[in-house]
C-alpha positions as CSV (number, residue, x, y, z in Angstrom):
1,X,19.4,-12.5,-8.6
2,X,19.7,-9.2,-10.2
3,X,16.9,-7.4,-12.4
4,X,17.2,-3.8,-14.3
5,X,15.6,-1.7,-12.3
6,X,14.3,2.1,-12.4
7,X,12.8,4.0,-9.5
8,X,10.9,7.2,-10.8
9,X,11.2,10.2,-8.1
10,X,9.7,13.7,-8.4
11,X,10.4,17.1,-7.3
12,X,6.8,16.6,-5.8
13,X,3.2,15.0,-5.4
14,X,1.3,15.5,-8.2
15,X,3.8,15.9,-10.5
16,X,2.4,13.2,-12.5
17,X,4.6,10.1,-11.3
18,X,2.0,7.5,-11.4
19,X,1.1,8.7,-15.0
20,X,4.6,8.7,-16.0
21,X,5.5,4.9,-14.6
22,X,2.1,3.8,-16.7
23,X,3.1,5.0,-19.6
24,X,6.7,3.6,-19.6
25,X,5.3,0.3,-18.4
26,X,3.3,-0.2,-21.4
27,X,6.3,0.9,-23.2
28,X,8.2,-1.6,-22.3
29,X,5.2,-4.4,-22.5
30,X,4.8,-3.3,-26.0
31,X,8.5,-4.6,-26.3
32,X,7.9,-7.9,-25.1
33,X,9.5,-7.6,-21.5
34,X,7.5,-8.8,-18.7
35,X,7.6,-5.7,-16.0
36,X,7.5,-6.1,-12.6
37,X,5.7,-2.6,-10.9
38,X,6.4,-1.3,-6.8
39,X,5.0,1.3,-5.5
40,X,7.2,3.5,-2.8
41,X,5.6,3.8,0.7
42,X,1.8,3.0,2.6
43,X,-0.1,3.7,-1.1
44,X,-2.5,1.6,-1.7
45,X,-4.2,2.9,-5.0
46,X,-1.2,3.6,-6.9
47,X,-0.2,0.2,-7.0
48,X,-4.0,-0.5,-8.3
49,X,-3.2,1.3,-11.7
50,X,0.3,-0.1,-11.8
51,X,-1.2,-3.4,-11.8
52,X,-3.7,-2.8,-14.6
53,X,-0.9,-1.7,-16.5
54,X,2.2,-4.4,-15.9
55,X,-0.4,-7.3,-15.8
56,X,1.5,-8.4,-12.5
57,X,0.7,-7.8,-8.8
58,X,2.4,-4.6,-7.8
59,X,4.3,-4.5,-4.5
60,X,5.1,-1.9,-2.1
61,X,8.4,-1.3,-0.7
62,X,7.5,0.1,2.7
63,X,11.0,1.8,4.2
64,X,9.3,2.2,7.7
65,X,7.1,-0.5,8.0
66,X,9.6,-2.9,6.5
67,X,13.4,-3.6,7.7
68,X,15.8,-3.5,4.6
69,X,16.6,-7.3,5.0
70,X,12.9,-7.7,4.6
71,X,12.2,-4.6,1.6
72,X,14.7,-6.7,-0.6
73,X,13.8,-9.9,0.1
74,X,10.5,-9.2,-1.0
75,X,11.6,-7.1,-3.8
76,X,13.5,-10.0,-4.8
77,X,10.8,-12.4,-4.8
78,X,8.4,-10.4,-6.7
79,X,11.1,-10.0,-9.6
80,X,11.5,-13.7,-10.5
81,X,9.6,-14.0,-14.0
82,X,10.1,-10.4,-14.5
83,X,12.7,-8.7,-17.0
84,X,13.0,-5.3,-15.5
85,X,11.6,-4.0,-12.6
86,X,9.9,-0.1,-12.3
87,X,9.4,1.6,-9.3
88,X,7.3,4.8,-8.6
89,X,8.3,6.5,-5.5
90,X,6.2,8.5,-3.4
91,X,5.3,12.1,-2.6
92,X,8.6,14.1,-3.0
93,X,12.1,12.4,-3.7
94,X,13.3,12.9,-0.2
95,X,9.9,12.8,1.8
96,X,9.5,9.9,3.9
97,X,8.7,10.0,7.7
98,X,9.3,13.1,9.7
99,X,12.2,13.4,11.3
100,X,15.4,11.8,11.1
101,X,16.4,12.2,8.0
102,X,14.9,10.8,4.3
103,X,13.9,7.7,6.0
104,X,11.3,5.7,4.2
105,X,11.4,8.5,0.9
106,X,11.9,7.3,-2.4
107,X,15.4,8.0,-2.3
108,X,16.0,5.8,0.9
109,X,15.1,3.0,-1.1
110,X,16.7,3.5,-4.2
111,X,20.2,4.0,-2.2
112,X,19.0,0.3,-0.5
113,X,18.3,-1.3,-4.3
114,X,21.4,0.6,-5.4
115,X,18.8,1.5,-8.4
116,X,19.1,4.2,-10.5
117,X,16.4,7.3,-10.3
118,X,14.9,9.2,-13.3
119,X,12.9,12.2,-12.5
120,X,9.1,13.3,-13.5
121,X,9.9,16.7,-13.8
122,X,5.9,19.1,-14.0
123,X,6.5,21.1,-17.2
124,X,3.0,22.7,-16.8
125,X,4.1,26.1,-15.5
126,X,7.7,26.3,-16.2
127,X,10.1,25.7,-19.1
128,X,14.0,25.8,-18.9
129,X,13.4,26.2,-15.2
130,X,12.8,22.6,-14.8
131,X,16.4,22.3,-15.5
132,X,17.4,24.0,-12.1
133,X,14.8,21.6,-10.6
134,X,16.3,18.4,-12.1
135,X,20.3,19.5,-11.0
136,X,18.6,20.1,-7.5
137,X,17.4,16.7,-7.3
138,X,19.9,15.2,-9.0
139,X,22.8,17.1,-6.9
140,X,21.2,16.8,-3.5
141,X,22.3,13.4,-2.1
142,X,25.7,12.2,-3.7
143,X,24.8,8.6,-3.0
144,X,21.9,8.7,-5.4
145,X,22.3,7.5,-9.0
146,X,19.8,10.2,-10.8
147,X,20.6,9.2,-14.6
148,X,18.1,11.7,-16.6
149,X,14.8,13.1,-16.0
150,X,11.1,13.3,-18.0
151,X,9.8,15.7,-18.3
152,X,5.5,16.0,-18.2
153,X,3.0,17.9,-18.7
154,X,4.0,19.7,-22.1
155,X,1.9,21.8,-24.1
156,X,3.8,21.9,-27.5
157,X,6.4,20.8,-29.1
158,X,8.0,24.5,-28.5
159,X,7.6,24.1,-24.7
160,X,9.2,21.3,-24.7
161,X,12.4,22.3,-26.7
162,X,12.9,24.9,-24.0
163,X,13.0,23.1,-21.8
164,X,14.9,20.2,-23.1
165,X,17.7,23.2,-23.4
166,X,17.1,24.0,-19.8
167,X,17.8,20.4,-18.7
168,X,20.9,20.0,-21.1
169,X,22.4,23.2,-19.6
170,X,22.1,21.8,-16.1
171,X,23.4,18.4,-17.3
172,X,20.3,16.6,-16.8
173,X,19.8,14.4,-19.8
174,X,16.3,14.5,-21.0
175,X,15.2,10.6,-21.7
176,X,11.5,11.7,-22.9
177,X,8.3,13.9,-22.5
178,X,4.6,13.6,-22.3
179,X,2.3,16.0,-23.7
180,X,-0.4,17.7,-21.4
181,X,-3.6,15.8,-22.7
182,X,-6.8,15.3,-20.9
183,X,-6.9,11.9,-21.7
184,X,-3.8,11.1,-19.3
185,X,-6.1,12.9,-16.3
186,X,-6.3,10.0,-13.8
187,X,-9.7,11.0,-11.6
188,X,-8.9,11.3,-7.9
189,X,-10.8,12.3,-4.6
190,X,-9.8,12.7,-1.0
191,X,-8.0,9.7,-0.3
192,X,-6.2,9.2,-3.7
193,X,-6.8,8.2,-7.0
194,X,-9.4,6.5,-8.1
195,X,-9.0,2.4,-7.8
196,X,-9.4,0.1,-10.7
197,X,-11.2,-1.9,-8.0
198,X,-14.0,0.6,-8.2
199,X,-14.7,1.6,-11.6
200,X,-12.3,0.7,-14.7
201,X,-9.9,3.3,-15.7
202,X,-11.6,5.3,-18.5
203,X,-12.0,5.1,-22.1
204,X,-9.1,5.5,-24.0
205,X,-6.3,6.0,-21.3
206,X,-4.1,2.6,-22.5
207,X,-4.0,3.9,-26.0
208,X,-3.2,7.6,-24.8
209,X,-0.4,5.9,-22.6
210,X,0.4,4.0,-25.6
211,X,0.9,7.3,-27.4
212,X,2.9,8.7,-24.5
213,X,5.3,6.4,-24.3
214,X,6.3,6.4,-27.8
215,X,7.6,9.7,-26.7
216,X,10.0,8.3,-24.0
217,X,13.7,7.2,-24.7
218,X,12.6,3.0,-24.3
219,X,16.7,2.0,-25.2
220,X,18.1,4.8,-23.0
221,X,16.0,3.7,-20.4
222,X,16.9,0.1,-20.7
223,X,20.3,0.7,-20.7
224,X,20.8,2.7,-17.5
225,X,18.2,0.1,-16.0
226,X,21.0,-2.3,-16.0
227,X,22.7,-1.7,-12.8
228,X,22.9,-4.4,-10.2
229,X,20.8,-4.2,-7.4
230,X,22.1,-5.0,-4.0
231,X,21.1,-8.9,-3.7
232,X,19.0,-9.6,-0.9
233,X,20.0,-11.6,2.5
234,X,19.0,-14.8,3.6
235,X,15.0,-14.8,3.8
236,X,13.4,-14.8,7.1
237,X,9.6,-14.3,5.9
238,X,8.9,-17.2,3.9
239,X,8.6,-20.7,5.1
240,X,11.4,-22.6,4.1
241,X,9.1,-25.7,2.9
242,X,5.3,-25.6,1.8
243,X,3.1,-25.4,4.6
244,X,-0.3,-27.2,4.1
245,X,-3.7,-25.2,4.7
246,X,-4.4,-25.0,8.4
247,X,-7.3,-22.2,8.1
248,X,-9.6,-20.4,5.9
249,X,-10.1,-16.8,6.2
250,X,-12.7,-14.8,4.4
251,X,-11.5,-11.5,2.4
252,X,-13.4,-9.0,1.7
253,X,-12.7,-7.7,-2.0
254,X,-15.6,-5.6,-3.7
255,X,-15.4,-2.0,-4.8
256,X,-15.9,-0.4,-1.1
257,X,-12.6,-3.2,0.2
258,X,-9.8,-3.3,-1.7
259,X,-6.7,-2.0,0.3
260,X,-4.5,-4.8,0.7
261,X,-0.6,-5.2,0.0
262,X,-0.2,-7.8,-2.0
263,X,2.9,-9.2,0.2
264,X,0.7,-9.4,2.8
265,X,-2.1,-12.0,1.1
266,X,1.2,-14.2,-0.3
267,X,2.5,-14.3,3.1
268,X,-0.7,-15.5,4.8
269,X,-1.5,-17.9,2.1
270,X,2.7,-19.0,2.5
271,X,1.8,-19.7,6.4
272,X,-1.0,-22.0,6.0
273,X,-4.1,-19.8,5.2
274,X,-6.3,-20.4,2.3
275,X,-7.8,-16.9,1.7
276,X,-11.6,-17.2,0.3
277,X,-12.9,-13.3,-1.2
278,X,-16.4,-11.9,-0.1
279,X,-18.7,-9.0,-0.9
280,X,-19.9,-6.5,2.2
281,X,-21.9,-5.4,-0.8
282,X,-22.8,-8.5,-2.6
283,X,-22.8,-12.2,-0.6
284,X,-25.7,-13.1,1.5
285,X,-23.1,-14.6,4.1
286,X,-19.3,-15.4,4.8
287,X,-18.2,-18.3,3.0
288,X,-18.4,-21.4,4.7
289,X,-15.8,-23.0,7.1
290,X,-13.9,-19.8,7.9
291,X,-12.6,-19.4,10.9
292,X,-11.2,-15.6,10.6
293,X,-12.1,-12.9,8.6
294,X,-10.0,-9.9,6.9
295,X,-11.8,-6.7,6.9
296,X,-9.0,-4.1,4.4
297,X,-9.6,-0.2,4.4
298,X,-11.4,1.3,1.5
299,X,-14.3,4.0,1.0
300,X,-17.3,2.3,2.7
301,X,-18.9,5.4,3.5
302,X,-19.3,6.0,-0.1
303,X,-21.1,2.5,0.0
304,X,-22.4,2.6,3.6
305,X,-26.0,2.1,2.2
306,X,-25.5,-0.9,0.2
307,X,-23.6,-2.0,3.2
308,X,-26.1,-1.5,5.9
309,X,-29.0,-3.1,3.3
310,X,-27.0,-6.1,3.5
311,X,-28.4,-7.5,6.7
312,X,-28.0,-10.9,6.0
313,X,-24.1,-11.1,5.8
314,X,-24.1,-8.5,8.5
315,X,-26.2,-10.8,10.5
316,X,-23.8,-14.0,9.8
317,X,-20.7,-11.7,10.7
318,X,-21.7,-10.4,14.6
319,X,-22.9,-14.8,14.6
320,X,-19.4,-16.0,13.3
321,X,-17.6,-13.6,15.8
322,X,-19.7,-14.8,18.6
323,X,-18.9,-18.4,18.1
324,X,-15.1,-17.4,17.9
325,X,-14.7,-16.6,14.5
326,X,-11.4,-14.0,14.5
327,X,-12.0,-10.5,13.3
328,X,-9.3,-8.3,12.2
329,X,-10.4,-4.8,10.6
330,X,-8.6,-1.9,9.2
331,X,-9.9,1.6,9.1
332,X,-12.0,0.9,6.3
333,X,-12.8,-2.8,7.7
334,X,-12.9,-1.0,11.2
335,X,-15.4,1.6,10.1
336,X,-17.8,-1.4,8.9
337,X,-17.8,-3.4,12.2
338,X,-18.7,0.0,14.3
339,X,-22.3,0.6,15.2
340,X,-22.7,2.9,12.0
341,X,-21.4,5.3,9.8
342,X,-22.3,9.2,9.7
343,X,-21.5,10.2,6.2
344,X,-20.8,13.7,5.1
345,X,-24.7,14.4,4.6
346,X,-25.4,13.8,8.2
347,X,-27.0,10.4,7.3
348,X,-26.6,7.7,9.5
349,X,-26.1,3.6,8.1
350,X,-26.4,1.1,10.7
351,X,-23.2,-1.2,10.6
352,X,-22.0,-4.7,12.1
353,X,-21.8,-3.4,15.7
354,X,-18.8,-4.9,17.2
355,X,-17.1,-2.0,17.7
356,X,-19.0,0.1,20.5
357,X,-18.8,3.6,18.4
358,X,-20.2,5.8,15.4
359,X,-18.0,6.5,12.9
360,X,-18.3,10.1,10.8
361,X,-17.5,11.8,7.9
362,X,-18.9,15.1,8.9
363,X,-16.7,17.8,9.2
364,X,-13.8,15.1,8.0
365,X,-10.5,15.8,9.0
366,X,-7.5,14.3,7.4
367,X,-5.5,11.8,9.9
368,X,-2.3,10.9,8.7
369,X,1.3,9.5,9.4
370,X,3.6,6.7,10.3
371,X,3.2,5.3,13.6
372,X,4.8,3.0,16.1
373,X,2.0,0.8,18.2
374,X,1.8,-1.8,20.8
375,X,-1.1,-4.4,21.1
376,X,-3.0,-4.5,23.9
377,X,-4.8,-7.7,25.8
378,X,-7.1,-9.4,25.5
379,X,-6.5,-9.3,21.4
380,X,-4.9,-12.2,19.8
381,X,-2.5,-9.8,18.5
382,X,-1.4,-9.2,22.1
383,X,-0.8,-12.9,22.5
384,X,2.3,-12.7,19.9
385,X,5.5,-13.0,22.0
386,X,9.5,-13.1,20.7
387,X,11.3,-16.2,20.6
388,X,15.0,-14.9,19.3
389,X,14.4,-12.9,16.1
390,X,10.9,-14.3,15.6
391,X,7.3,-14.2,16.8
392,X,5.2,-17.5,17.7
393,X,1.5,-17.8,19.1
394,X,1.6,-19.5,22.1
395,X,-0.4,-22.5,23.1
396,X,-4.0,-20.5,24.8
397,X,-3.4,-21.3,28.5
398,X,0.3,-19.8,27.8
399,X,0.7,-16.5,29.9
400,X,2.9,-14.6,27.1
401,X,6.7,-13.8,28.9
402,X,7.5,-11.2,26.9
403,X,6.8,-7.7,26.4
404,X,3.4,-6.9,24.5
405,X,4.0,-6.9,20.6
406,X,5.5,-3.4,19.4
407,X,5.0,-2.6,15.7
408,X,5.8,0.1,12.8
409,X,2.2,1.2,11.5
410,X,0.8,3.8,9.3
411,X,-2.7,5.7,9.2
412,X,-4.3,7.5,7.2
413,X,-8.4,8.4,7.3
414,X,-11.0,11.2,7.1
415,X,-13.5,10.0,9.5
416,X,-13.7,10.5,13.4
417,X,-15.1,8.6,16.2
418,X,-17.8,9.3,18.3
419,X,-17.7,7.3,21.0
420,X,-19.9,4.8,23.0
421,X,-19.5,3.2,25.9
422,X,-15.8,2.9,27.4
423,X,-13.7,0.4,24.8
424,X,-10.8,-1.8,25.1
425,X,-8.2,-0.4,23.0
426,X,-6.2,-2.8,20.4
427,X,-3.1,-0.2,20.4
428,X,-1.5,2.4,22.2
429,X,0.5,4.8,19.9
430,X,3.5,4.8,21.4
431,X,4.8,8.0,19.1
432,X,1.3,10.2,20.7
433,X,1.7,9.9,23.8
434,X,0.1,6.3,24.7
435,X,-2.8,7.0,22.7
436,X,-5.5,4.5,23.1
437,X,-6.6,3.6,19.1
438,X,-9.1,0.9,18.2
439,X,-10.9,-1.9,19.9
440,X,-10.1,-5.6,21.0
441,X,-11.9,-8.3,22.2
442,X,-10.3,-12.2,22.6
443,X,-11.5,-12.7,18.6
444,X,-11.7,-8.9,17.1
445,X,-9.3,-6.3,16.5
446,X,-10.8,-3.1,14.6
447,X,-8.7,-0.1,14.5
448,X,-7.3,2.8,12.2
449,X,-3.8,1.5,12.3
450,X,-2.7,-0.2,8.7
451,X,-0.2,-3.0,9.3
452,X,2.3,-4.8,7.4
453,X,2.8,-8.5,7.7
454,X,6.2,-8.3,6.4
455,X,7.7,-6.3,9.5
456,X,8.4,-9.4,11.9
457,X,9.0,-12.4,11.0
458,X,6.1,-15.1,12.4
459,X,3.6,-12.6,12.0
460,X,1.6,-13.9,9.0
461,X,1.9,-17.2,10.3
462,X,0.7,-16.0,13.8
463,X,-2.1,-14.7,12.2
464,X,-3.2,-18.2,10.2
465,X,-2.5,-19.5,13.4
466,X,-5.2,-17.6,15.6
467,X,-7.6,-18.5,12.7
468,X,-7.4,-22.4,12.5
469,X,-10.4,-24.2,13.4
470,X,-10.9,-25.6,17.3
471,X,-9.9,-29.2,17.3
């Protein structure tokens, strides 16, 4: 199978990418064509917006979490039902992880899709200038395919004749512009824009994309869109046949949980696991028959009084998890099963208490960066073991014979912990030194470290595994 496909690099973050994609996404809606949206790297808030926009899930294509056998074949998947497909990469075109090269970076995945690039060039404080910028880019890795470049963030129609003229003297052809406008603002804070899952985009900002993209070059687009894209290989995450449900597992989705990828929840519920959503906020209790809970990141310590006044579902979590109901929390998820949370103010919201530490917000400090991790006993996620390729659960009173599970991971918080008594780590970071991160017990594992299901295959179905019922 083979979709048209656009990635949209940037010189930069902040040069008004995610903006950019919106806009030409309606565009292309307003034409009729179903659009499937990705999202470049560990984001996941972008991918929010992109999926108010498109009307479809938005996927990320995760160069360091994911191997490339595993980025297409999801990439692939998603596309079916789609016309064209519209990436927005992440941070600068050629930033990915440190070291070794533009691994993971926008431009290491449109060289695997064999996509073509267009370029968000930031207009705001430049004018033919942006021209130099855009042959940079453009020039910089031979085995990219950078077809043109818009141009954002232009204050009159003057501005952006110049520097339309820059770009044609560098040979960038320019396929469209957006005016600066406050109405394109997208509202942000310290971990990223703000979620459609907290508050709904603002008044106005689909007709001012509307508007914007009216400005872009739609048939241009379309037409260098319609490259092949390398095909993917034979699929190794998917089941090959339906599996039936074998266990529920309670999400939580409100407005202080929402940082899932999408891949992730259509794996699980592949492997067997019917996924049922719940409110920290909102629900008096977990709903009923679960036997495993998913805890995602978000801001709870913008909601950690809401939180900590619901006692009742806090109550029926640390009861669930008792009677061997599986717990796996990521830093968001993590910071809610701790004893409590310190926000910024010095306040302190008592939590779910499975995790034998406070977390804070005072004097934050920003923790951030691709990691690789390996699980530590007595989690369930140490009990994954290799068999060839793949990873199975063994039966329980199966020593595992293989080395502990090693994984690619990503983090990315403001908080710090103050810790309680001594702690059973879920991880050790194996790129710090044998850092000890998180907390594990036989049926919880809390930590900062974001995962990806889509890394090994067995992994989703390992974890429907360790939450079907007892028989």
């Amino acid at each position: 199978m083979s979709i048209p496909t656009l990635v949209v690099g940037a010189a930069q973050s902040g040069a008004g990418k995610t903006t950019a994609t919106m806009a030409l996404i309606i565009g292309l809606r307003r034409r009729g064509l179903t659009v499937q949206p990705f999202k470049v790297g560990p984001d996941y808030l972008d991918p929010q917006l992109l999926t108010w926009a498109s009307g479809r899930p938005c996927r990320n294509l995760e160069g360091w979490m994911l191997p490339p056998a595993h980025l297409l074949e999801l990439f692939h998947r998603a596309c079916r039902g789609a016309d064209v497909a519209v990436v927005e990469g992440v941070m600068g075109l050629f930033d990915g992880k440190s070291g070794g090269g533009d691994a993971a970076s926008t431009a290491a995945v449109a060289r695997l899709l064999d996509a073509p690039v267009i370029l968000v060039l930031d207009a705001a404080r430049a004018s033919r200038t942006v021209g130099a910028v855009g042959l940079g880019l453009s020039r910089a890795d031979p085995r990219l395919n950078v077809v043109g470049a818009l141009l954002n963030r232009v204050a009159t129609a003057r501005h952006r004749d110049a520097c339309v003229e820059g770009l044609e003297a560098a040979g960038v052809p320019c396929l469209g512009h957006l005016f600066r406008g406050d109405a394109l603002v997208l509202p942000d804070r310290y971990l990223g824009l703000i979620s459609p899952a907290e508050t709904e985009p603002r008044r106005g900002l689909e007709q001012a994309l509307e508007k914007a993209a009216a400005a872009l070059d739609l048939d241009e687009l379309l037409r260098v869109a319609r490259v092949p894209c390398r095909p993917a290989a034979h699929p190794e995450l998917f089941p090959a046949e339906p599996v039936p449900v074998r266990a529920r597992i309670a999400i939580a989705h409100d407005r202080a949980f929402h940082f899932y990828y999408q891949d992730c929840l259509d794996l699980l519920e592949a492997w067997g696991a019917e996924l049922v959503p719940f409110s920290p906020l909102d629900s008096p209790a977990l709903p009923a028959g679960v036997g495993g809970v998913y805890l995602g990141g978000g801001y709870p310590e913008l909601f950690a009084a809401e939180l900590a006044a619901n006692r009742s579902l806090i109550a029926d979590l640390r009861t669930a998890n008792r009677r061997g109901v599986l717990v796996y929390a990521e830093c968001g998820g993590a910071m809610y099963v701790a004893r409590a949370i310190e926000d910024a103010e010095g306040r302190r919201h008592r939590m779910a208490g499975l995790w034998p530490v406070t977390v804070s917000l005072r004097q934050r400090r920003l923790t951030v960066g691709y990691r690789r991790v390996r699980a530590c006993a007595p989690s369930f996620l140490a009990r994954w073991r290799r068999r060839g390729t793949h990873l199975e659960m063994p039966a329980a009173e199966s020593p595992p014979s293989d080395a502990p599970l090693e994984l690619p991971a990503h983090e990315f918080h403001y908080s710090r912990l103050h810790r309680g008594a001594a702690v059973q780590p879920a991880w050790l970071v194996l790129d710090e030194g044998g850092r000890r991160e998180g907390y594990a017990t036989q049926h919880l594992a809390a930590s900062y470290i974001h995962l990806h299901l889509g890394s090994r295959p067995g992994l989703a179905a390992s974890f429907a595994d360790a939450c079907k019922p007892a028989s």
